[in-house]
mmCIF file of the N, C-alpha and C atoms, coordinates in Angstrom:
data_MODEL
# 
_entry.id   MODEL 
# 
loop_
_atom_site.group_PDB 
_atom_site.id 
_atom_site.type_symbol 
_atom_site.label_atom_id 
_atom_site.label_alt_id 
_atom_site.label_comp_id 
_atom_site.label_asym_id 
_atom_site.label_entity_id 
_atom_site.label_seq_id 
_atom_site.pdbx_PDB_ins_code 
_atom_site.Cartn_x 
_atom_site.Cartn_y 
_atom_site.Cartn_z 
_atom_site.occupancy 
_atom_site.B_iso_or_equiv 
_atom_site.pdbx_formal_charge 
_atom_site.auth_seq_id 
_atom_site.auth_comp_id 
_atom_site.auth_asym_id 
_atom_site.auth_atom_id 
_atom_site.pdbx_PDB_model_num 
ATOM 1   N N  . UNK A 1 1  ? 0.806  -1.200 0.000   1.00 0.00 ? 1  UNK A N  1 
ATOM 2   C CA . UNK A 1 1  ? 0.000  0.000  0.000   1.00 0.00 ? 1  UNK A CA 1 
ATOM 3   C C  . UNK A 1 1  ? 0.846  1.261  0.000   1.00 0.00 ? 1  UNK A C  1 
ATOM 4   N N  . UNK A 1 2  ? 2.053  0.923  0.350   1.00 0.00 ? 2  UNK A N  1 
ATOM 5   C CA . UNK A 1 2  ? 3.258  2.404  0.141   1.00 0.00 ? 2  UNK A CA 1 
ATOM 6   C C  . UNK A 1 2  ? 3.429  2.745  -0.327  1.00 0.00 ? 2  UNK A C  1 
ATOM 7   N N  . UNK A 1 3  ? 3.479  2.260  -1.799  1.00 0.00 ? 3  UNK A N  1 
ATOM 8   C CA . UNK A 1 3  ? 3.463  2.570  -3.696  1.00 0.00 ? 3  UNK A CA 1 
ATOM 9   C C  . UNK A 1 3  ? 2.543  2.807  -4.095  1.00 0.00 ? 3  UNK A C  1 
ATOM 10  N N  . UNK A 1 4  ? 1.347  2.692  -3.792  1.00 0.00 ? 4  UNK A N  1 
ATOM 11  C CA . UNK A 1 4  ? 0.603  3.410  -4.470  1.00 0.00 ? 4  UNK A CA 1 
ATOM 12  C C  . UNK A 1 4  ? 0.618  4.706  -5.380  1.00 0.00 ? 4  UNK A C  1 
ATOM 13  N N  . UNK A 1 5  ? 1.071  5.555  -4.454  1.00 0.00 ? 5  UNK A N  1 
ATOM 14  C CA . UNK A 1 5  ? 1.363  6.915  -5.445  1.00 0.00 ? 5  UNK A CA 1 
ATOM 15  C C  . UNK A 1 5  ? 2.173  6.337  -6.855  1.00 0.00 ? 5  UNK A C  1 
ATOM 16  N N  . UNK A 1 6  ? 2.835  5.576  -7.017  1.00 0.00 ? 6  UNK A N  1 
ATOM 17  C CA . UNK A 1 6  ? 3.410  4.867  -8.012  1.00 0.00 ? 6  UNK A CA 1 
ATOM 18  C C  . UNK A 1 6  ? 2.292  4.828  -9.299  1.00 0.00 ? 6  UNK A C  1 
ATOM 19  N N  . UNK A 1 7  ? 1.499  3.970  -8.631  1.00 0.00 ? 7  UNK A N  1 
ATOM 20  C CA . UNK A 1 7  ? 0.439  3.322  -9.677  1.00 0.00 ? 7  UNK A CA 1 
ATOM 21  C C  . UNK A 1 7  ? -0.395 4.688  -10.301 1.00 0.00 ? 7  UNK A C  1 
ATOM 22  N N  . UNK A 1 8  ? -0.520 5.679  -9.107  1.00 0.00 ? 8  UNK A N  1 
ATOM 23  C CA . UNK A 1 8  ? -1.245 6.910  -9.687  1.00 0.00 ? 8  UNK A CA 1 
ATOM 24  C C  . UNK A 1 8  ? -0.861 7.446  -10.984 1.00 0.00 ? 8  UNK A C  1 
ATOM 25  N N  . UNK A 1 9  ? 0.999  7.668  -10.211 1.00 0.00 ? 9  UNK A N  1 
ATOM 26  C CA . UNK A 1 9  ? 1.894  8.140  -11.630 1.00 0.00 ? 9  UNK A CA 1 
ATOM 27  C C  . UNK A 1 9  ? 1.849  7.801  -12.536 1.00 0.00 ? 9  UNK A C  1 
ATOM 28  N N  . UNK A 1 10 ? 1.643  6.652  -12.539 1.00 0.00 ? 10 UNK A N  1 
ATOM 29  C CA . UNK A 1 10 ? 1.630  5.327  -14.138 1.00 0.00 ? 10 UNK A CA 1 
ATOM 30  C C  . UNK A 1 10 ? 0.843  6.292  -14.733 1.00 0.00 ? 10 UNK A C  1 
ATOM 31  N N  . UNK A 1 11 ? -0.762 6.061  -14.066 1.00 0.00 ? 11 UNK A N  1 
ATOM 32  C CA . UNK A 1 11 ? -2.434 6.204  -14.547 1.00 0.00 ? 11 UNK A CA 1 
ATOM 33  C C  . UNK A 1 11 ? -1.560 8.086  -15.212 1.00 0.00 ? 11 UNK A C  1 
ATOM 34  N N  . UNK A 1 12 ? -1.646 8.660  -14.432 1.00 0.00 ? 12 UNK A N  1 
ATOM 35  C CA . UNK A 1 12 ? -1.340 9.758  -14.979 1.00 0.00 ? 12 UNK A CA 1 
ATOM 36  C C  . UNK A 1 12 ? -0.986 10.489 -16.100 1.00 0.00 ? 12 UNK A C  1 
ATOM 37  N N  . UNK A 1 13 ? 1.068  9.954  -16.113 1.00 0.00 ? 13 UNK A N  1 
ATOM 38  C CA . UNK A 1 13 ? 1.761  9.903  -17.522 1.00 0.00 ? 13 UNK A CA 1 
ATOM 39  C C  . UNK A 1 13 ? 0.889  9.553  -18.452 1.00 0.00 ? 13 UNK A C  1 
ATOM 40  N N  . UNK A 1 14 ? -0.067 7.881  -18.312 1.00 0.00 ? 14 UNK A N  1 
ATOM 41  C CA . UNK A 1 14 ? -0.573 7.515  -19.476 1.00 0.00 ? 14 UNK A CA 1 
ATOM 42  C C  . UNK A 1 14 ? -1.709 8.666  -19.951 1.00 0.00 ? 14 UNK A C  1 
ATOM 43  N N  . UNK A 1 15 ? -2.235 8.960  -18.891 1.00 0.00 ? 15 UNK A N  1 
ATOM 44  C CA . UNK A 1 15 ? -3.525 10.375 -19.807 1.00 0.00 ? 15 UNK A CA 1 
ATOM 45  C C  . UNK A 1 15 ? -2.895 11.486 -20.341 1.00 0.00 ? 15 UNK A C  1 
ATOM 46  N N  . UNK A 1 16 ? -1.753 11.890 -19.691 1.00 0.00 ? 16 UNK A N  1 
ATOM 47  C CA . UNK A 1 16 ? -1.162 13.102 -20.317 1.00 0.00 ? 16 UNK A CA 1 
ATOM 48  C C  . UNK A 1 16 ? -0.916 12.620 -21.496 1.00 0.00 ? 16 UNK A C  1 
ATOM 49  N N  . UNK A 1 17 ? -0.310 11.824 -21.875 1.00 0.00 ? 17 UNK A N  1 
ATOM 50  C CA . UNK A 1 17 ? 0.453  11.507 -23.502 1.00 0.00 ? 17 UNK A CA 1 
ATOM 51  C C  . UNK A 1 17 ? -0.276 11.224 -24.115 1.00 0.00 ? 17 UNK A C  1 
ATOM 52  N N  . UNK A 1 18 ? -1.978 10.472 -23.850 1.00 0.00 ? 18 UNK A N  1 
ATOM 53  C CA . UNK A 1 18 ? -3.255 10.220 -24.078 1.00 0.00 ? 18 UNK A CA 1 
ATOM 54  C C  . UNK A 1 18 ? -3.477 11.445 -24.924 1.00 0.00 ? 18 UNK A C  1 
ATOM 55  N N  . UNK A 1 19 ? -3.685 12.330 -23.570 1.00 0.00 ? 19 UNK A N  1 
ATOM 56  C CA . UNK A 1 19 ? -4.532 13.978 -24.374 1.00 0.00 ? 19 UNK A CA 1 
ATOM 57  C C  . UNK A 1 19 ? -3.679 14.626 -25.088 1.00 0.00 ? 19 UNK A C  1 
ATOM 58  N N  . UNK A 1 20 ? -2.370 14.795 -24.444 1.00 0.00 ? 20 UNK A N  1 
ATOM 59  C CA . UNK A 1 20 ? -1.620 15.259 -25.365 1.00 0.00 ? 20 UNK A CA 1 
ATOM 60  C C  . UNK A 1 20 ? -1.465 15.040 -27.292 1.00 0.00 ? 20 UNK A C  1 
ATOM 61  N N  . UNK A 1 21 ? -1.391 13.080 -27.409 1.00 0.00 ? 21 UNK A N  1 
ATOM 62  C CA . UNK A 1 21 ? -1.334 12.900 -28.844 1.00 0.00 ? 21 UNK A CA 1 
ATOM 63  C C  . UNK A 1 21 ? -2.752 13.229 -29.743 1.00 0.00 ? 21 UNK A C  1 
ATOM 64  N N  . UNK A 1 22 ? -3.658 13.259 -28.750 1.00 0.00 ? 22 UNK A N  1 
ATOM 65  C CA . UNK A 1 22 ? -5.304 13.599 -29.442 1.00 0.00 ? 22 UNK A CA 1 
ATOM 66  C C  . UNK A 1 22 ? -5.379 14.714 -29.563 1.00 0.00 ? 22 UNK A C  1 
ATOM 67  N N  . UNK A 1 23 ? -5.104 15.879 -28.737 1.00 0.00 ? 23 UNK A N  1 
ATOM 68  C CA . UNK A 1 23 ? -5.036 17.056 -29.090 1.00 0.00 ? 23 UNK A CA 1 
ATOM 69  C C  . UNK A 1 23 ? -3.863 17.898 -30.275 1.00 0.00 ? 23 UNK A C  1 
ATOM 70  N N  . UNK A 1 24 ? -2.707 17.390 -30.447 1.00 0.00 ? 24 UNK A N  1 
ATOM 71  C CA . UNK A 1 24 ? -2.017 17.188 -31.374 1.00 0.00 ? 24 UNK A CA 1 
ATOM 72  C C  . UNK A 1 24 ? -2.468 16.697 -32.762 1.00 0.00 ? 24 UNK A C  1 
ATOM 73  N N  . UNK A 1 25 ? -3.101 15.414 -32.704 1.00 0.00 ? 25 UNK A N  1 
ATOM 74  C CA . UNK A 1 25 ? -3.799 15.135 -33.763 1.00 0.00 ? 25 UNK A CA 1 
ATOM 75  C C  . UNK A 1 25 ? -4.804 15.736 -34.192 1.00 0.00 ? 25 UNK A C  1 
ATOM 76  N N  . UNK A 1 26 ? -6.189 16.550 -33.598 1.00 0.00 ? 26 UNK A N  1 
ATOM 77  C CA . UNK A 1 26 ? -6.993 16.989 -34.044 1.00 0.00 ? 26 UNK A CA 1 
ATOM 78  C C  . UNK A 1 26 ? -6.603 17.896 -34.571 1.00 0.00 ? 26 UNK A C  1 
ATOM 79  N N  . UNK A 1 27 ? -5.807 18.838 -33.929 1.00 0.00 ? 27 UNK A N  1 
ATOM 80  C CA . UNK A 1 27 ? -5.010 19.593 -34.807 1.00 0.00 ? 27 UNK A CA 1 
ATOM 81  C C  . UNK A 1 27 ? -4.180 19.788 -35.581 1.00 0.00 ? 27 UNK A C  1 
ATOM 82  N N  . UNK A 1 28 ? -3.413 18.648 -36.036 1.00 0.00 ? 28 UNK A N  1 
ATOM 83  C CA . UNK A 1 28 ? -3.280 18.612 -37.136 1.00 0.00 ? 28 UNK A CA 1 
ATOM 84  C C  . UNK A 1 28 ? -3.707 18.234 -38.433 1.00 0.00 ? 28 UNK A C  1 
ATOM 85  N N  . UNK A 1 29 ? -5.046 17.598 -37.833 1.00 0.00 ? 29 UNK A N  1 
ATOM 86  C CA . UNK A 1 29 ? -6.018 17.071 -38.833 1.00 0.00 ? 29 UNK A CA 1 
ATOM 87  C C  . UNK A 1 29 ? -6.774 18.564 -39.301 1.00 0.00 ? 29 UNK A C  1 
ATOM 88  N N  . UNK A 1 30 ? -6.885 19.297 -38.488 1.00 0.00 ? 30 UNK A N  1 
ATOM 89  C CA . UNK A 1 30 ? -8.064 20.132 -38.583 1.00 0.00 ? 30 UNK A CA 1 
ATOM 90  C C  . UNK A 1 30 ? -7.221 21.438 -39.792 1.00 0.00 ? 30 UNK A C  1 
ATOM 91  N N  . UNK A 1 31 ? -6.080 21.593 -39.678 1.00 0.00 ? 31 UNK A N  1 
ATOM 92  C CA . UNK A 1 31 ? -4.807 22.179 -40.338 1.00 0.00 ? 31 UNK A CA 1 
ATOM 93  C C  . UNK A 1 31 ? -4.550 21.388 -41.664 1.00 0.00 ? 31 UNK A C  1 
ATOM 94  N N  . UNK A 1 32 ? -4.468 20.400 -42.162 1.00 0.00 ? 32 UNK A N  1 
ATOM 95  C CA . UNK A 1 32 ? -4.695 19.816 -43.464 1.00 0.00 ? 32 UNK A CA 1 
ATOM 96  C C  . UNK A 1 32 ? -6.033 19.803 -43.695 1.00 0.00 ? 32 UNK A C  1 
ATOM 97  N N  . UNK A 1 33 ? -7.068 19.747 -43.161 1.00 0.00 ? 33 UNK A N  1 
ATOM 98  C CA . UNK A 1 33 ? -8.391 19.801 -43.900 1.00 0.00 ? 33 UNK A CA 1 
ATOM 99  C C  . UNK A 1 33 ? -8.224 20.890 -44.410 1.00 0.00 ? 33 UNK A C  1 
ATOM 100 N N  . UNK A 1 34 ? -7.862 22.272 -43.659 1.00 0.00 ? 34 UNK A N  1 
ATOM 101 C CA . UNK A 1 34 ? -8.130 23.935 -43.977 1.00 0.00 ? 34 UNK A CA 1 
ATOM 102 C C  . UNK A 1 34 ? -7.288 24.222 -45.521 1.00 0.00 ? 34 UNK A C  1 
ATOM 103 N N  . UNK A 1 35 ? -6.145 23.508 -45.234 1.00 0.00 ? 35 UNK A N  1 
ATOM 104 C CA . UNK A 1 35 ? -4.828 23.548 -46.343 1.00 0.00 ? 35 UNK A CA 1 
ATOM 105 C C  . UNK A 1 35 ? -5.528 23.698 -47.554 1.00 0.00 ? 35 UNK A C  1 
ATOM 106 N N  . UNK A 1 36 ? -5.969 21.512 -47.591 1.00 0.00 ? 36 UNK A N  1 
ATOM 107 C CA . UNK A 1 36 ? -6.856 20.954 -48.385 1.00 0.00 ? 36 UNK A CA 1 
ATOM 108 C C  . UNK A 1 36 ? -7.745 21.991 -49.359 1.00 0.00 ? 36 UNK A C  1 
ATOM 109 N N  . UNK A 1 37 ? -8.502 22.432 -48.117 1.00 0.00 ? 37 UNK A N  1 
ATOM 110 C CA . UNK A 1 37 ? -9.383 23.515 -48.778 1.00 0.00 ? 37 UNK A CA 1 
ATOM 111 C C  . UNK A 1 37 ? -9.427 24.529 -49.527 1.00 0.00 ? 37 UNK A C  1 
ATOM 112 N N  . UNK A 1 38 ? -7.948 25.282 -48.617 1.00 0.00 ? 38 UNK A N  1 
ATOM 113 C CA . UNK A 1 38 ? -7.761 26.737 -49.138 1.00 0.00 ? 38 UNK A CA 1 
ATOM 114 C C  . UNK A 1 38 ? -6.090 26.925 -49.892 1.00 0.00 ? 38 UNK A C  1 
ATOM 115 N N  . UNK A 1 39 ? -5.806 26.251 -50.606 1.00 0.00 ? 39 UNK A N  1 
ATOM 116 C CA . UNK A 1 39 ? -4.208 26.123 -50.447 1.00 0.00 ? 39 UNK A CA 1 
ATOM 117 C C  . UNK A 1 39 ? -3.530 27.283 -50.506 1.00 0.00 ? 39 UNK A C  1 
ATOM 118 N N  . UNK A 1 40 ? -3.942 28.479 -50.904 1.00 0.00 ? 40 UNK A N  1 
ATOM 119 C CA . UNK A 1 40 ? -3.659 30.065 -50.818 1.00 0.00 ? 40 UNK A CA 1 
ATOM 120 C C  . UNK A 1 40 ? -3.375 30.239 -49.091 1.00 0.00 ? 40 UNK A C  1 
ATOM 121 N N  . UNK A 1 41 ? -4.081 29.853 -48.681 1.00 0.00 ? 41 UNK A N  1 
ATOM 122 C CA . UNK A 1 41 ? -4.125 30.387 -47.028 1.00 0.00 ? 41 UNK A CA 1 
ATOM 123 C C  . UNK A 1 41 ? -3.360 29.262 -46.381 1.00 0.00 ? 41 UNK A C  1 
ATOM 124 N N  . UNK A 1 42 ? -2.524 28.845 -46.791 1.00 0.00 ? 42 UNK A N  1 
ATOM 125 C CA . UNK A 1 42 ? -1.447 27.819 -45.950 1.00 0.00 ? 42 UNK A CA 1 
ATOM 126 C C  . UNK A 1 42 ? -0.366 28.447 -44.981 1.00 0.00 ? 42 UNK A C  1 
ATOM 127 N N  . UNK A 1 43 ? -0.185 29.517 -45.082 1.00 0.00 ? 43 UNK A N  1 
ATOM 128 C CA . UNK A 1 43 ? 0.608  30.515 -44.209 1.00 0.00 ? 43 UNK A CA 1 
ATOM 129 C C  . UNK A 1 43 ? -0.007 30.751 -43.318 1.00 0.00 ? 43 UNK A C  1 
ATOM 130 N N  . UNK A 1 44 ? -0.936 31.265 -43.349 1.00 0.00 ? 44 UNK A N  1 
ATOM 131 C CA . UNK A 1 44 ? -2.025 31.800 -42.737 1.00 0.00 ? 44 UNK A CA 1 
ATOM 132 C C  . UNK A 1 44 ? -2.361 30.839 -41.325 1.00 0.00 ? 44 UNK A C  1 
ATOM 133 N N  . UNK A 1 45 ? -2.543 29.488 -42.016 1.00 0.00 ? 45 UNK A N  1 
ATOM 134 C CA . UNK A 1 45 ? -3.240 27.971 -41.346 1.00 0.00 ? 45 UNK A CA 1 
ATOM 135 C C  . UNK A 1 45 ? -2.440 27.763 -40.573 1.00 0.00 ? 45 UNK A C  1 
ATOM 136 N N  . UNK A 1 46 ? -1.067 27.461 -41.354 1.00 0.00 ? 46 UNK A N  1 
ATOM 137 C CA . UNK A 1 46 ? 0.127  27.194 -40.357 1.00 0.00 ? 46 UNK A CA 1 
ATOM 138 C C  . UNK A 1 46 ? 0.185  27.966 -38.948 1.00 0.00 ? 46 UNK A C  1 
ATOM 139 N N  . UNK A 1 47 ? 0.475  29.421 -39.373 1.00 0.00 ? 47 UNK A N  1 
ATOM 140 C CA . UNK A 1 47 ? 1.137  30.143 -38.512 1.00 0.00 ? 47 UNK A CA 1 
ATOM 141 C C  . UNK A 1 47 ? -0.164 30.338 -36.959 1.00 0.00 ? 47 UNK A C  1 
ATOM 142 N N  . UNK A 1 48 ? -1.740 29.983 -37.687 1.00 0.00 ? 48 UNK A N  1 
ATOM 143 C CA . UNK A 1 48 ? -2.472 29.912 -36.660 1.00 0.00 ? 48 UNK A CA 1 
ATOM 144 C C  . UNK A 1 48 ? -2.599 28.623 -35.898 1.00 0.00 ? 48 UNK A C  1 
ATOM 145 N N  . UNK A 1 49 ? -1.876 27.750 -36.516 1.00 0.00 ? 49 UNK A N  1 
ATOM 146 C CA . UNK A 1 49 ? -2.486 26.522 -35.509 1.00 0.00 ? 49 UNK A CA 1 
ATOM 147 C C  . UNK A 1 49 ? -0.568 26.185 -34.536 1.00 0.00 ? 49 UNK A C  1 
ATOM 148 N N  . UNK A 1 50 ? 0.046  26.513 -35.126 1.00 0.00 ? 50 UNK A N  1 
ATOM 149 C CA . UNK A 1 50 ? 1.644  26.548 -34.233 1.00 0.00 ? 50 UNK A CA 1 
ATOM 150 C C  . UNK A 1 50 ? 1.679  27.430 -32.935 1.00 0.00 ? 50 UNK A C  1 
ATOM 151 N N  . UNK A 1 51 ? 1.229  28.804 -32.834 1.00 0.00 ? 51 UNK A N  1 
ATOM 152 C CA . UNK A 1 51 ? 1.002  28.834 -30.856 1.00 0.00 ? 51 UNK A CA 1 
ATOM 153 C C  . UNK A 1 51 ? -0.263 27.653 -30.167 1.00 0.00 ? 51 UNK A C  1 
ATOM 154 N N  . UNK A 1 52 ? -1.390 26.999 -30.634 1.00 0.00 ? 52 UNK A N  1 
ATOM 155 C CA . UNK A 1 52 ? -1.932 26.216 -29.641 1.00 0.00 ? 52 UNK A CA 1 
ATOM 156 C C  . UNK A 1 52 ? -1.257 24.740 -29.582 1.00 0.00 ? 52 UNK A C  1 
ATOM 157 N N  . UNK A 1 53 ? -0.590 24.638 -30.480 1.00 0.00 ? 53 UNK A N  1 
ATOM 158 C CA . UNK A 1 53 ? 0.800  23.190 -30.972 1.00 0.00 ? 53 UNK A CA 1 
ATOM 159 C C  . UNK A 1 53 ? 1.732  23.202 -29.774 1.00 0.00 ? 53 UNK A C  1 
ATOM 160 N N  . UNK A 1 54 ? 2.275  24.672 -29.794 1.00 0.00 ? 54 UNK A N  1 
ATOM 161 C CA . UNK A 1 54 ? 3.496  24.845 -28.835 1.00 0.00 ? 54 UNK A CA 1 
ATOM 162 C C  . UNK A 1 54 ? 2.612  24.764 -27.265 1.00 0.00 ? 54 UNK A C  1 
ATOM 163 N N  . UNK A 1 55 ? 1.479  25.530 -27.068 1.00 0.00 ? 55 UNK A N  1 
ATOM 164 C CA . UNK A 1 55 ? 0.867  25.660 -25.570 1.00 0.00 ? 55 UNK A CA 1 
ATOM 165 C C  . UNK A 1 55 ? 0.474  23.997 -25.150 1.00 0.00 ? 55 UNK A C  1 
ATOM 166 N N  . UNK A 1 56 ? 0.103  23.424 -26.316 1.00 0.00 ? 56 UNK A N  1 
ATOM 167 C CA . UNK A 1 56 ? -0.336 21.821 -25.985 1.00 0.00 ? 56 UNK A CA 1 
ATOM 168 C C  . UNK A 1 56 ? 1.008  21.019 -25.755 1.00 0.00 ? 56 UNK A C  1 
ATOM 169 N N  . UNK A 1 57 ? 2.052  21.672 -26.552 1.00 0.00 ? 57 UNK A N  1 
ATOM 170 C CA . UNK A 1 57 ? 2.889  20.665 -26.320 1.00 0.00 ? 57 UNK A CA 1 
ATOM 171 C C  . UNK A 1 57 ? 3.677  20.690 -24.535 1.00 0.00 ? 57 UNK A C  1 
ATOM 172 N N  . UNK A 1 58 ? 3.831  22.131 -24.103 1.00 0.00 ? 58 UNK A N  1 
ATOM 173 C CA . UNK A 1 58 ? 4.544  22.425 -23.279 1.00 0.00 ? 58 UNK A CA 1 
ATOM 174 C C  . UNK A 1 58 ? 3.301  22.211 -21.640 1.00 0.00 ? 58 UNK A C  1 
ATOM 175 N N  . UNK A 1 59 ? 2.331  22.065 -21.983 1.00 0.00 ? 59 UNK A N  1 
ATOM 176 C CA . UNK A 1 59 ? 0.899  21.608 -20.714 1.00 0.00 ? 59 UNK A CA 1 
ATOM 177 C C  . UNK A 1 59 ? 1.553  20.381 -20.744 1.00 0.00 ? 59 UNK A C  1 
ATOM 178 N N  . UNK A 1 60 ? 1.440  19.353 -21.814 1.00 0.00 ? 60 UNK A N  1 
ATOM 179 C CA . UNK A 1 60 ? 2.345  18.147 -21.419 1.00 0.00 ? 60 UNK A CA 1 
ATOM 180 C C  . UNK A 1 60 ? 3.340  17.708 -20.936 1.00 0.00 ? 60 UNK A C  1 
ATOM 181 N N  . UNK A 1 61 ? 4.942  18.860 -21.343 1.00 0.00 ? 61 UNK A N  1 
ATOM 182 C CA . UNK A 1 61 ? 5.701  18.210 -21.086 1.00 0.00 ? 61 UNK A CA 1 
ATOM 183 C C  . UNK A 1 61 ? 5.779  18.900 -18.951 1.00 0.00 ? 61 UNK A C  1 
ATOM 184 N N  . UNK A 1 62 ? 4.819  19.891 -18.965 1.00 0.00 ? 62 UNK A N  1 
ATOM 185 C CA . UNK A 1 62 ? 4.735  20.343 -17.649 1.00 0.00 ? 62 UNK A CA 1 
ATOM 186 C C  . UNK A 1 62 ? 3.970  19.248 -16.763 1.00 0.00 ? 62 UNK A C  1 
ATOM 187 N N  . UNK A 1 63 ? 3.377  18.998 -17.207 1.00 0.00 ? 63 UNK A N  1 
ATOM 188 C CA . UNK A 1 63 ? 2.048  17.393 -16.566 1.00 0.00 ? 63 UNK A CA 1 
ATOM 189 C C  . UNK A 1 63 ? 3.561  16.364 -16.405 1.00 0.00 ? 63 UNK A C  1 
ATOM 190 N N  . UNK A 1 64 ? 3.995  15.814 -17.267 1.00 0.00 ? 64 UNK A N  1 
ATOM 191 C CA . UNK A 1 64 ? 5.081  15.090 -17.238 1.00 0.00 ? 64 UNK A CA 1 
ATOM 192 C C  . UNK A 1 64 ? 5.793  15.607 -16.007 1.00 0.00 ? 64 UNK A C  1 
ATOM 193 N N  . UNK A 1 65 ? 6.370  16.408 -16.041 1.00 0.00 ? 65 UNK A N  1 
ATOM 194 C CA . UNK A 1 65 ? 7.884  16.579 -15.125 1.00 0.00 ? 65 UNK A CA 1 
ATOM 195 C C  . UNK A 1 65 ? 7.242  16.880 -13.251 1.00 0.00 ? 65 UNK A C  1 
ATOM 196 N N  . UNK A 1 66 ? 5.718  17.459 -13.487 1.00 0.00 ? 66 UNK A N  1 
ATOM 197 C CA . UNK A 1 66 ? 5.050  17.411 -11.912 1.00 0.00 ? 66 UNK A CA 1 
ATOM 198 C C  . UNK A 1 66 ? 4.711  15.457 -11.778 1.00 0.00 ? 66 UNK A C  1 
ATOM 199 N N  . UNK A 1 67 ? 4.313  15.027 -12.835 1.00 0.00 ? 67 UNK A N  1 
ATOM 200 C CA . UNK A 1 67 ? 4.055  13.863 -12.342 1.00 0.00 ? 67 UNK A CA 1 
ATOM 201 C C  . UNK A 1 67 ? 5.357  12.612 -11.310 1.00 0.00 ? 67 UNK A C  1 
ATOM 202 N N  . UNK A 1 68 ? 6.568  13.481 -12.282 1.00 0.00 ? 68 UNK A N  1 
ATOM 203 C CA . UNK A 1 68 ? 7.721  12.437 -11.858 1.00 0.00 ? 68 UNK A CA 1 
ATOM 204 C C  . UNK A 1 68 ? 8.307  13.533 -10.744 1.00 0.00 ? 68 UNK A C  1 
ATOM 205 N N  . UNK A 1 69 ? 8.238  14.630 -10.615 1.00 0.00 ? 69 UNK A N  1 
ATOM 206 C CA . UNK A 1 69 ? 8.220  15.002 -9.466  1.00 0.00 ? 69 UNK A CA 1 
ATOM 207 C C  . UNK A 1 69 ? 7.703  14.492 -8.209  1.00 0.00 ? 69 UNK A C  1 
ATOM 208 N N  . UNK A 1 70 ? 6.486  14.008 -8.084  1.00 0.00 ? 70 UNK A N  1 
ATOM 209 C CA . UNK A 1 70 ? 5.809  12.625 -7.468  1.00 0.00 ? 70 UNK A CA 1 
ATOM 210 C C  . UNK A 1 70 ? 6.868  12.007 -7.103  1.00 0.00 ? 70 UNK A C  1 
ATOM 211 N N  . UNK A 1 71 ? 7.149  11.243 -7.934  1.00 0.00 ? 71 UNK A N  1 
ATOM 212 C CA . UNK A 1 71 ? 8.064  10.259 -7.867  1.00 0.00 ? 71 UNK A CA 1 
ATOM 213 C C  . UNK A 1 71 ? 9.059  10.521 -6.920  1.00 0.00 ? 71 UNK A C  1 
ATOM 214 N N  . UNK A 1 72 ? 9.629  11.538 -7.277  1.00 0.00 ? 72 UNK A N  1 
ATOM 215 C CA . UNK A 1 72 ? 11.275 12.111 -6.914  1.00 0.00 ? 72 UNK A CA 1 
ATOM 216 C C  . UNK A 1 72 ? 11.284 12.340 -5.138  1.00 0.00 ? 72 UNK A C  1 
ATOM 217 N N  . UNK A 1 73 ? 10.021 13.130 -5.119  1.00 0.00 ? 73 UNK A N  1 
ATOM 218 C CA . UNK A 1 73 ? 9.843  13.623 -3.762  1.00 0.00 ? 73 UNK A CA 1 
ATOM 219 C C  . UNK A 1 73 ? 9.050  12.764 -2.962  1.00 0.00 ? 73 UNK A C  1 
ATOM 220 N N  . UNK A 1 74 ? 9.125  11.733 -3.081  1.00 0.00 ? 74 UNK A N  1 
ATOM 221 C CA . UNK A 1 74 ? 8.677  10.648 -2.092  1.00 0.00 ? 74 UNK A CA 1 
ATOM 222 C C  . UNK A 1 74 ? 9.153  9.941  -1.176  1.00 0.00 ? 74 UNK A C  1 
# 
């Protein structure tokens, strides 16, 4: 029962990288549909969907490093 917090961490990491790759993916799905559509406005597409890319990517790698913080400080 002392490890537990262990097993939490597991559950954890696994949802972060979970939401993380789905939210990544929708958006990049949602960024080739627009392309697809508009191929004039590919600058445009890009340059709007790369700050919520970078904010999604860096919520993760922050979820990550508190989770093993867990770890560390136990």
């Amino acid at each position: 029962m002392e490890n537990l917090h262990l097993f939490g961490v597991g559950i954890g990491l696994g949802l972060i990288v979970i939401g993380a790759g789905l939210g990544i993916g929708r958006l990049a799905a949602a960024a080739a549909e627009g392309i697809a559509r508009q191929p004039e406005a590919s600058d445009k597409i890009t340059g709007a969907v790369n700050l919520p890319l970078f904010l999604l990517e860096g919520v993760a790698i922050l979820g990550e490093v508190f989770a093993l913080l867990i770890v560390l400080m136990k």
